[in-house]
N, C-alpha and C positions, 0 to 999 in steps of 0.2 A: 230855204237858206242854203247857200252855199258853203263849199270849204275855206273860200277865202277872206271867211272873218279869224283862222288860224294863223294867219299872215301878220296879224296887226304885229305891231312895233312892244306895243303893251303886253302881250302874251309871250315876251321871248324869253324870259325864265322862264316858263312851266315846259317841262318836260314832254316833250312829243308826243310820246304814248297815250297820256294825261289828255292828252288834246283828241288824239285820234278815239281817245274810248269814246270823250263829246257825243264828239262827229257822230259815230257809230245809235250814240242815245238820243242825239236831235233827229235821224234819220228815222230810226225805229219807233218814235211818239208822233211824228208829225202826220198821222193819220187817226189818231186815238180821239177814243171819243171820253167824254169828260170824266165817267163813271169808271174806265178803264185805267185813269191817268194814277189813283192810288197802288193799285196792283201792281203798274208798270214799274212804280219809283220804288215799292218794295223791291222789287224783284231786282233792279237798278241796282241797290243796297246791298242785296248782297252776292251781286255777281261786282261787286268793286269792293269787295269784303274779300273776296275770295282771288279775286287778281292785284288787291294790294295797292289800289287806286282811291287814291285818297287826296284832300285837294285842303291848303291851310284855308283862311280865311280872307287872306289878300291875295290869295288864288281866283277865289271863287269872286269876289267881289269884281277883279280883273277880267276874269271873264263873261260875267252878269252886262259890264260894261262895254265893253267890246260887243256882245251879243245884242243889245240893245240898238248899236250902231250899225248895226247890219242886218238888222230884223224886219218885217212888218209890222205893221201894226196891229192886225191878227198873232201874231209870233211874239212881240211885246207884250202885249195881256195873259200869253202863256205864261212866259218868263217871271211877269207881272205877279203868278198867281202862286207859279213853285217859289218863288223868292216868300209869300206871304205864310205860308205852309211850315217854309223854313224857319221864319223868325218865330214862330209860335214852339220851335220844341222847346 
């Protein structure tokens, strides 16, 4: 996936940064393997604990969508699977 699903229209509130740390997280898991993928979001957690990166909930939602629209369908069952992860805390 490229950077040009930061572009969308719908992502123009979220602050830049916000966007770029993404970027940064979809780059650095798109080679993980399934078993690695809890480690990674820990670690995720609290390296955006600590830079102060936090996202409301029509943040997230905005970007789930947008991401979805410019995904694979390998890439969608990603998303598919931390979105399910999410609604379980």
């Amino acid at each position: 996936m490229q950077n040009d699903w930061m572009q969308d229209e719908s992502l123009k509130d979220i602050e830049p940064y916000k966007l770029e740390f993404l970027q940064a997280l979809v780059f650095e898991s798109s080679n993980l393997r399934k078993e690695q993928m809890l480690p990674f979001l820990m670690a995720v957690a609290k390296r955006g604990q600590e830079k102060k990166v936090s996202f409301s909930d029509k943040e997230i939602d905005a970007v789930v969508a947008v991401l979805r629209k410019h995904a694979s369908p390998d890439e969608i069952a990603k998303i598919e699977k931390v979105m399910a992860m999410r609604s379980r805390r």
